[in-house]
C-alpha positions as CSV (number, residue, x, y, z in Angstrom):
1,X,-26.4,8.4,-65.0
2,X,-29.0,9.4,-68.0
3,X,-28.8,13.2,-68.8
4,X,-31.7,15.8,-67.9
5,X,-34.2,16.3,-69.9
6,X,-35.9,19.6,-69.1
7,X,-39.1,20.9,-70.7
8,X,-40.4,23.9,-71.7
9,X,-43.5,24.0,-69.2
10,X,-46.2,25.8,-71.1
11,X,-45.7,23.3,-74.0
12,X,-43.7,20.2,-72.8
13,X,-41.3,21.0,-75.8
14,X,-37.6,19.9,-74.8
15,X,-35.6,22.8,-74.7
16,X,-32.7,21.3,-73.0
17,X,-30.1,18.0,-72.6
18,X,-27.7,18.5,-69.7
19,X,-25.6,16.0,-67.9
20,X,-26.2,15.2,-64.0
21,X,-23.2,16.4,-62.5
22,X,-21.1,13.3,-60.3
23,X,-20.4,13.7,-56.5
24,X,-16.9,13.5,-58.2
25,X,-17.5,16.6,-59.9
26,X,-18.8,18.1,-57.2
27,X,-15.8,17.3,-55.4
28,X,-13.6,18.5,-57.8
29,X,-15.5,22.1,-57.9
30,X,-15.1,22.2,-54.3
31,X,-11.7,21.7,-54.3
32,X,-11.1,24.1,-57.0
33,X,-13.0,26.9,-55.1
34,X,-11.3,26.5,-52.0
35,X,-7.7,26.9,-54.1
36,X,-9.2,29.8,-55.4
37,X,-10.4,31.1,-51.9
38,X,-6.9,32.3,-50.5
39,X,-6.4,34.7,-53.4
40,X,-10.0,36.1,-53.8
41,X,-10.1,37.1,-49.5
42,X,-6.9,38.9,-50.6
43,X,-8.0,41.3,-53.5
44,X,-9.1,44.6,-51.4
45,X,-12.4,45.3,-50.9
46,X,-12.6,48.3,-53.4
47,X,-11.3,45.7,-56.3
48,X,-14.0,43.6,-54.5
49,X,-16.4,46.3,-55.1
50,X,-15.2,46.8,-58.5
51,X,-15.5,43.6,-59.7
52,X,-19.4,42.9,-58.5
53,X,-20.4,46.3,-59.6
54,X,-18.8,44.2,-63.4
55,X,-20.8,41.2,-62.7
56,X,-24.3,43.6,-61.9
57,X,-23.7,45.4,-65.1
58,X,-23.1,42.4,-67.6
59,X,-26.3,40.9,-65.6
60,X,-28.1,44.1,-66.8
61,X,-26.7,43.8,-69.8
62,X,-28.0,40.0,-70.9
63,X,-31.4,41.1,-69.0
64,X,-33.3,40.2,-71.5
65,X,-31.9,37.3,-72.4
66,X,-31.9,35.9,-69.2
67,X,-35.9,36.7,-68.6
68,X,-36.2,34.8,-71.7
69,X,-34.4,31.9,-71.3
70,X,-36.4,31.8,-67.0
71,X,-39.8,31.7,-69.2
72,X,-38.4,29.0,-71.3
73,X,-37.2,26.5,-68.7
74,X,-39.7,27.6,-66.0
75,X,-43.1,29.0,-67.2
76,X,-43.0,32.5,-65.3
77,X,-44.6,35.4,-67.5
78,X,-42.1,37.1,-69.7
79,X,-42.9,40.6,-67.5
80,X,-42.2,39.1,-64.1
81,X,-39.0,37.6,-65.7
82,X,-37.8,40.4,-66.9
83,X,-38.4,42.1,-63.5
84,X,-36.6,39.4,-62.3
85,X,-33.6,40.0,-64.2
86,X,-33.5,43.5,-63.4
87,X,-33.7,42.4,-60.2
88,X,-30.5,40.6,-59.8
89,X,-28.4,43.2,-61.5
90,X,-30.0,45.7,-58.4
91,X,-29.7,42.8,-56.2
92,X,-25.7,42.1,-57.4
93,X,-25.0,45.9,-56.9
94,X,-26.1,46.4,-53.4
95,X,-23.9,43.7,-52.0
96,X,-21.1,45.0,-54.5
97,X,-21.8,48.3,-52.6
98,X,-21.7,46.7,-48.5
99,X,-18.2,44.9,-49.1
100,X,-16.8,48.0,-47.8
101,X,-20.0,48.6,-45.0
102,X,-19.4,45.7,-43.2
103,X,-17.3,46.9,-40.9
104,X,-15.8,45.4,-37.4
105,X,-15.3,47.7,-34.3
106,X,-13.2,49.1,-31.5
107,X,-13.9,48.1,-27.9
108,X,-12.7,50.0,-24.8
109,X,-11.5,47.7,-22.5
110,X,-9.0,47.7,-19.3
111,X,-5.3,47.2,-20.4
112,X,-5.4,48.2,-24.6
113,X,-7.5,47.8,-27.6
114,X,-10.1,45.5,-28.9
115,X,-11.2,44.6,-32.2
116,X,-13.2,42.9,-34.1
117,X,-13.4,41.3,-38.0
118,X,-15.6,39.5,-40.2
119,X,-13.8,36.8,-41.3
120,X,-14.7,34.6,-44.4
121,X,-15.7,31.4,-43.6
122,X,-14.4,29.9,-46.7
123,X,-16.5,27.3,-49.1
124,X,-20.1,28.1,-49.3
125,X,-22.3,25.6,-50.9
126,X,-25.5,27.8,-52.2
127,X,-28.5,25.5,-53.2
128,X,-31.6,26.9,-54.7
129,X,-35.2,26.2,-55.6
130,X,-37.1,26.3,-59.1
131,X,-39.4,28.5,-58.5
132,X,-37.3,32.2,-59.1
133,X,-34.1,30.4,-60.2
134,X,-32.2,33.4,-61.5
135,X,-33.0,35.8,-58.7
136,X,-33.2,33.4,-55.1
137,X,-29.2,32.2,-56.8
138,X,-28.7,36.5,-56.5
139,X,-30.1,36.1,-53.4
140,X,-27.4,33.7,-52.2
141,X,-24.6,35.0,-54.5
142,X,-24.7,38.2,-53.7
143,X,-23.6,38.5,-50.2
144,X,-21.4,35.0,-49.9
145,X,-18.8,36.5,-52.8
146,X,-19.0,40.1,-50.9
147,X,-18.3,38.8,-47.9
148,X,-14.6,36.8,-49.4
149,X,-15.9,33.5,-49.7
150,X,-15.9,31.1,-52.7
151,X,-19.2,29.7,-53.7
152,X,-20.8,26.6,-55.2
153,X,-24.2,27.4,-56.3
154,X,-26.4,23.9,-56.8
155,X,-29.8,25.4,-58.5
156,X,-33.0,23.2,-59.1
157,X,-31.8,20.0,-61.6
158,X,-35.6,21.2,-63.7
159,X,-34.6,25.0,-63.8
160,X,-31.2,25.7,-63.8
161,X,-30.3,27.5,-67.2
162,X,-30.2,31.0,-65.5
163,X,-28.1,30.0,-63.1
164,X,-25.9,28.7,-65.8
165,X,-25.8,31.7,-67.7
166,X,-25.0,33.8,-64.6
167,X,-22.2,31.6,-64.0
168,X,-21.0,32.3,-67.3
169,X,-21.4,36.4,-67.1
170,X,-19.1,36.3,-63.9
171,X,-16.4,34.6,-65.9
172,X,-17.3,37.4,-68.2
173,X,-17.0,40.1,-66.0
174,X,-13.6,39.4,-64.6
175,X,-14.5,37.2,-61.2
176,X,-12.0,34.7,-61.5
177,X,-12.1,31.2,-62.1
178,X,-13.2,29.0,-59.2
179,X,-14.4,32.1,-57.1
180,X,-18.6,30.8,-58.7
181,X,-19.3,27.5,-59.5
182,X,-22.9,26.0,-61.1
183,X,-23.3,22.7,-60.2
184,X,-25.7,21.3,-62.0
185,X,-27.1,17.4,-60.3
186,X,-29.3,15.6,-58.0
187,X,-29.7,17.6,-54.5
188,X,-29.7,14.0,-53.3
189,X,-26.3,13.7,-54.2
190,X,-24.8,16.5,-55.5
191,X,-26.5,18.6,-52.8
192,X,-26.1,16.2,-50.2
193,X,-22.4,16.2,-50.8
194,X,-22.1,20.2,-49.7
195,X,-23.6,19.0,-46.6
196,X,-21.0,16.1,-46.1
197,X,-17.9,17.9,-47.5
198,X,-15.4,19.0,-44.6
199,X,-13.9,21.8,-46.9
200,X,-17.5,23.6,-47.2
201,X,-18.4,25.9,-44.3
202,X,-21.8,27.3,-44.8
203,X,-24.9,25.6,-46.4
204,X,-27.2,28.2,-47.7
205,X,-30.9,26.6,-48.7
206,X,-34.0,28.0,-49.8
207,X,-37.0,25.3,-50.5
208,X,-39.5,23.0,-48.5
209,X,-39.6,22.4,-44.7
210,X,-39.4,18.8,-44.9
211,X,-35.8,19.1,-46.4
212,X,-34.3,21.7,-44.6
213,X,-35.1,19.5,-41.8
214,X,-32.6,16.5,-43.2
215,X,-30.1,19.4,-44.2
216,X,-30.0,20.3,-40.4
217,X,-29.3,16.9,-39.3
218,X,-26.9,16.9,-41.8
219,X,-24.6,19.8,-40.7
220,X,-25.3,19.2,-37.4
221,X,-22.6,15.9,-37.7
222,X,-19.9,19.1,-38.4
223,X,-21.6,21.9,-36.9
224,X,-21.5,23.2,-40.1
225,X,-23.1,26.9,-40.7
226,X,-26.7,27.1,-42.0
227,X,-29.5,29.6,-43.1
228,X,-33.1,28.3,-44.2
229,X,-35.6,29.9,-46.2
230,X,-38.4,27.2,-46.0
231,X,-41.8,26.9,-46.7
232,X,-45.1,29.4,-45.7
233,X,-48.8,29.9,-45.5
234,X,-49.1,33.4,-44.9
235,X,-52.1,34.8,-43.9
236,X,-53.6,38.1,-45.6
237,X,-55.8,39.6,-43.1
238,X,-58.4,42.7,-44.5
239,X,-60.2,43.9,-41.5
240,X,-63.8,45.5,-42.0
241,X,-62.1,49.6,-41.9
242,X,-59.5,48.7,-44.9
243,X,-59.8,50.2,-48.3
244,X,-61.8,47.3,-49.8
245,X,-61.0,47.9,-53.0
246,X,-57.4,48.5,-52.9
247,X,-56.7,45.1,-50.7
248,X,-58.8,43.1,-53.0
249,X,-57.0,44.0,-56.2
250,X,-54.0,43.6,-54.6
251,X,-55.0,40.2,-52.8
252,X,-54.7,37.7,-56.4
253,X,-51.0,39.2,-56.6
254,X,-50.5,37.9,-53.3
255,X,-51.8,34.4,-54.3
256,X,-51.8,33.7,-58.2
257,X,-47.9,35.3,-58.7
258,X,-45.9,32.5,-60.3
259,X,-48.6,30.5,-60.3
260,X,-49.0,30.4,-56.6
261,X,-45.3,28.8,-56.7
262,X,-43.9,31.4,-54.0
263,X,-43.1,30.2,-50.7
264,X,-44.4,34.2,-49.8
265,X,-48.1,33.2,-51.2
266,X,-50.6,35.0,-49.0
267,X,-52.7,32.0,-49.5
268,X,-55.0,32.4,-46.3
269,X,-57.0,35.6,-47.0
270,X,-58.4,35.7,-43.3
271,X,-61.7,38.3,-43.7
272,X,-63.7,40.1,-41.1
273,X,-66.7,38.4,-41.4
274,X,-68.9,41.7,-41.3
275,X,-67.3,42.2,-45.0
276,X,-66.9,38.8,-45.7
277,X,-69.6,39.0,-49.2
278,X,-68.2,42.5,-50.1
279,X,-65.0,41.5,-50.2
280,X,-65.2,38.4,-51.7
281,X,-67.2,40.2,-54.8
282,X,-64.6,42.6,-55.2
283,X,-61.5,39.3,-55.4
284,X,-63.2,37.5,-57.3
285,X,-63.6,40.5,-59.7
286,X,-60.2,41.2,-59.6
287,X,-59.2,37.4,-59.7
288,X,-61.3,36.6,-63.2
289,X,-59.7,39.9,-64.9
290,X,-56.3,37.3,-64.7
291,X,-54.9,36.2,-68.2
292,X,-53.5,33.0,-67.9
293,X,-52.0,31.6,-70.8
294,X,-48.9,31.7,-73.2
295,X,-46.1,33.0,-70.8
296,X,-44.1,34.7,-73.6
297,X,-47.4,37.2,-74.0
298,X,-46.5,40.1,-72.5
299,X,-50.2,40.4,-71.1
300,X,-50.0,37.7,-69.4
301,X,-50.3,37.4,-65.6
302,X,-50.4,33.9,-65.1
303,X,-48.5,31.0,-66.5
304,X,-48.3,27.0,-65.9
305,X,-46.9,24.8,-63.2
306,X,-43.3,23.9,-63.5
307,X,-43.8,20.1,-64.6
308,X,-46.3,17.8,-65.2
309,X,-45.5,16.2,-61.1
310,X,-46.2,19.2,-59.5
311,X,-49.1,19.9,-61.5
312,X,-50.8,16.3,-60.0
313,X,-49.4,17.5,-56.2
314,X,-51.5,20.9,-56.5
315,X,-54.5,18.7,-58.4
316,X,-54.4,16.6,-54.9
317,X,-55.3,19.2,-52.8
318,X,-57.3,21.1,-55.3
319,X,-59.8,18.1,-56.9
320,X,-63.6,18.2,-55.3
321,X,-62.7,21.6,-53.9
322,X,-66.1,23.7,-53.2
323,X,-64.6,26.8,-54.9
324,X,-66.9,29.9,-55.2
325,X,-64.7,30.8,-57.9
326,X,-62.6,28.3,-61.2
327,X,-61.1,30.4,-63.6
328,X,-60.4,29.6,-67.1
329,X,-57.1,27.8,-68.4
330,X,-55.6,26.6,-71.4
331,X,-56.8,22.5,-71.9
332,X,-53.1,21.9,-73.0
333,X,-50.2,20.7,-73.8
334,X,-48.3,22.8,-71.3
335,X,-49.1,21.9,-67.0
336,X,-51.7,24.2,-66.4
337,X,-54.1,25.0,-63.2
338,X,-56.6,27.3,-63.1
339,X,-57.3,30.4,-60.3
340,X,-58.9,28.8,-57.2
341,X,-61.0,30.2,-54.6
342,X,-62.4,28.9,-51.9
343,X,-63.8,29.7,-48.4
344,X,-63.3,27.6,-45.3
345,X,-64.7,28.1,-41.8
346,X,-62.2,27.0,-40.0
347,X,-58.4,26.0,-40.3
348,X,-58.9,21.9,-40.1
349,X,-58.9,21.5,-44.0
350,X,-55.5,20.5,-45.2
351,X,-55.8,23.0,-48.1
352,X,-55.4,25.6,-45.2
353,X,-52.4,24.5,-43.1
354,X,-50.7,22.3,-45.7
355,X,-48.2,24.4,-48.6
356,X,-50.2,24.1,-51.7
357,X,-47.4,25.9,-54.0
358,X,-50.2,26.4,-56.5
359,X,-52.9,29.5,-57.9
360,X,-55.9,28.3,-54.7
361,X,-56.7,31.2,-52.1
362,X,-58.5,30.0,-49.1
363,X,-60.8,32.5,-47.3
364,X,-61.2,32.1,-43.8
365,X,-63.8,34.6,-42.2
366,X,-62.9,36.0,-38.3
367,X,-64.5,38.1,-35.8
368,X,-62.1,40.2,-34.0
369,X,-58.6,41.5,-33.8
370,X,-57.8,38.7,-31.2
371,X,-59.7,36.0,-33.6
372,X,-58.0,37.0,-36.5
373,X,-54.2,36.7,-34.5
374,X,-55.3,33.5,-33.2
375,X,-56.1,31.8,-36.9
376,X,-52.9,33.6,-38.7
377,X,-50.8,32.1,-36.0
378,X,-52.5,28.6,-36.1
379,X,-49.9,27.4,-38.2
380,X,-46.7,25.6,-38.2
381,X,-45.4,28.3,-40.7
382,X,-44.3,32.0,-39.7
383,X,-42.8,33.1,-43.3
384,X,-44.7,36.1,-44.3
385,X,-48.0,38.0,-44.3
386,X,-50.1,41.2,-45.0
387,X,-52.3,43.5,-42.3
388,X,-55.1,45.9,-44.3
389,X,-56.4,48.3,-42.2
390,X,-56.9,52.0,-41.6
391,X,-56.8,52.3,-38.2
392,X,-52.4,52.7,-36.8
393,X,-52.8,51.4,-33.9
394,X,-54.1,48.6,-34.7
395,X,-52.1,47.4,-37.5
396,X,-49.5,48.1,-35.0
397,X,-50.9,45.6,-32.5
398,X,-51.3,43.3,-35.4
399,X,-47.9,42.8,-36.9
400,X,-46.2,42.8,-33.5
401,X,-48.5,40.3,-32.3
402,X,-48.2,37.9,-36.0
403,X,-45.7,34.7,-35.6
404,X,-44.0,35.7,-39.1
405,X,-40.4,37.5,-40.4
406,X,-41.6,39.8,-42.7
407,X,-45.2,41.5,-43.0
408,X,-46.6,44.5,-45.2
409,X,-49.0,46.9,-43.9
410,X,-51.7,47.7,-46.6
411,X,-49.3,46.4,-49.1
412,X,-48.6,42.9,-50.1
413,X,-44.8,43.6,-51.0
414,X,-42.6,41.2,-49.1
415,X,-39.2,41.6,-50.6
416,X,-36.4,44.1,-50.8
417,X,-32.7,43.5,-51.4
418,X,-32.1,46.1,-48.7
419,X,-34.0,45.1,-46.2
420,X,-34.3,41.2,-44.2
421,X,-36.1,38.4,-45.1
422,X,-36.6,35.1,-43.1
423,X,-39.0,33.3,-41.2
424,X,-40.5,32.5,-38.1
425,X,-41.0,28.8,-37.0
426,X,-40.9,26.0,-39.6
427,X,-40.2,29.2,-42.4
428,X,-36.7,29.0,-41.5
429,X,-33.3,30.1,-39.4
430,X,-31.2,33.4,-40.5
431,X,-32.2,36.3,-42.8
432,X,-31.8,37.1,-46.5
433,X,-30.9,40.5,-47.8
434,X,-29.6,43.2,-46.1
435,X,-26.3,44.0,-44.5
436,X,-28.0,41.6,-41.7
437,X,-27.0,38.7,-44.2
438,X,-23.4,39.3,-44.4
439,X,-23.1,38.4,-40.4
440,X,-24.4,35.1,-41.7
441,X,-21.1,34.7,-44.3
442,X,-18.5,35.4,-42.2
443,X,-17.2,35.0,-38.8
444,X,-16.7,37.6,-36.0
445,X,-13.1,37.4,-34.6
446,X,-12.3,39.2,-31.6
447,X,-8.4,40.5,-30.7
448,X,-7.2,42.4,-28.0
449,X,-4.0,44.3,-28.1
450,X,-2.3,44.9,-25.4
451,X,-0.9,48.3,-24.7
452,X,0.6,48.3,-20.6
């Protein structure tokens, strides 16, 4: 099998030769973790602790370099990779701090005592997409090594140098060998073979709907555990009483972020109509004050596509568009796309139900509060979304009546490390984040003792 050849996507310079990883190897790192699995469910929980708290700080520690080295291999602006780095330290340190939260319980019952554990399961095989490498593998590594288990993490084949370092700075930080693994290889085979391999317990997957679907048929041959984080098209809805202003400067952050490559894009801006002109003065405003350009600039908010492939799958949807607003981009080298917007009247275009995964905001006018419920849950996706208005009650009525997992009120802000995140429908099974997650890395055992 040739080696990778991964490119720095702002300038299609090689910055990397890596080899694909073999199903043997993969084979081999599963067997290694599970040897290393009986003594790692052994060390206590406060060594537990102790250790993760290590692995956060060294994270900390090589922040910098990590952000860097995410720019590099994946084109995200140095200030929103440096976030992210931070981000996986705080990320590494709350689960480091819920090894010892996650607690079982007694149950009074007739005849003696009942209790309950989390067990580990075991082998967890982590696999995650290219579009936040370092912090969706934090995501995934956080809670499977608090909760006992051994993990295999199988990141993106185009982006996976953070992931390698991180594997590296656990080594560093005293988790033993075996406990992390970094696969590097085809999620075709090397991924597949997590699915297949009796000896792994748990398949953990964020990235598009149409695989999760193959990875469910999969483990269903072993009823094998499985959490999804799949794909979105969340709707941002700004009724006619919302702060105008403040929900259309948030509103490009909600799309443009990462390029639009963020499965929690609010890329269907739905818009009382009665406001419909005002509002879309005051986004494309904030839209055109965007620099997009050199990724290592720390003034830059927008960056290029990840490779040159996905650039042509956004172009696809995004060619002939009637755009009331192109912004500017570099010509090249480097796979860039420009800020899109565009309005639609109704949901039938495939650049409103299909996941784009690129910098194009559709704006889809409604009339009322039951209008604007009925277009946001038109959708095969339920991931995430955003409600701007002043009025409580409403909002209220809103969210609770939105098909989607997580949703901000006059905010855009999706994700927090201590709170969950998942989706409804297509979007996924099982939650990320939280002490929520850990149910889905272990096993509840019940015993009763009896005391007649």
């Amino acid at each position: 099998m040739s080696n990778l050849i991964l490119r720095n996507p702002a300038t299609e310079d090689v910055i990397a030769e890596l080899p694909h990883a073999t199903v043997e190897e993969m084979d081999a790192a599963i067997a290694k973790a599970a040897a290393a699995g009986e003594a790692w469910r052994r060390v206590t929980p406060v060594d537990r602790t102790r250790l993760l708290r290590r692995f956060a700080d060294t994270v900390g520690a090589h922040a910098e370099e990590l952000a860097e080295l995410e720019t590099r291999n994946m084109g995200m602006p140095i200030g929103s990779a440096r976030w992210c780095a931070n981000a996986v330290a705080d990320t590494l340190h709350y689960f480091a701090g819920a090894v010892e939260k996650h607690t079982g319980s007694t149950i009074p019952v007739a005849g003696g005592v009942d209790m309950t554990f989390h067990e580990p399961l075991g082998v967890v095989g982590l696999i995650t997409p290219w579009n936040f490498p370092m912090l969706m593998a934090s995501w995934k590594v956080g809670p499977a090594l608090a909760a006992g288990n051994t993990a295999i993490l199988k990141p993106a084949e185009i982006t996976p140098l953070t992931s390698l370092r991180l594997g590296e700075l656990a080594l560093e930080a005293g988790i033993p060998e075996g406990v992390l693994q970094v696969v590097v290889g085809p999620g075709s085979s090397t991924g597949w073979r997590l699915v297949e391999h009796p000896l792994v317990r748990k398949v953990a997957f964020t990235g598009s709907t149409a695989v999760g679907k193959r990875l469910m048929q999969g483990c269903a041959e072993q009823i094998k555990r499985l959490t999804l984080e799949l794909g979105g098209k969340s709707a941002n809805i700004v009724f006619a009483d919302a702060d105008l202003d403040r929900a259309a400067a948030a509103a490009p952050g909600a799309v443009f972020d990462n390029s639009g490559q963020d499965c929690c894009s609010r890329s269907r801006v739905l818009v009382q109509r009665s406001v419909l002109d005002e509002f879309l003065e005051k986004f494309i405003a904030a839209s055109a004050a965007w620099k997009v350009g050199d990724p290592m600039h720390p003034d830059t908010a927008m960056g290029p596509l990840v490779t040159a492939n996905h650039l042509a799958a956004v172009r696809r949807y995004s060619d002939g568009l009637d755009t009331v607003f192109t912004g500017e981009a570099p010509s090249g080298p480097g796979y860039w796309h420009p800020i899109m917007i565009a309005v639609a009247d109704d949901m039938e275009p495939a650049v409103c139900r299909e996941e784009i995964f690129g910098p194009v905001a559709m704006v889809i006018p409604f009339d009322d509060e039951a209008d604007a419920i009925r277009i946001c849950n038109d959708s095969e996706y339920g991931l995430s979304g955003s409600v701007w208005t002043r009025d409580g009650s409403r909002a209220l009525r809103v969210v609770r009546a939105m098909e989607a997992g997580t949703i901000s009120v006059n905010s855009n802000s999706s994700v927090r490390y201590s709170t969950p995140f998942g989706g409804f429908k297509q979007s996924g099974l099982g939650r990320e984040h939280s002490m929520h997650v850990l149910d889905h890395y272990t096993e509840l055992k019940n015993v009763f003792i009896a005391t007649e």
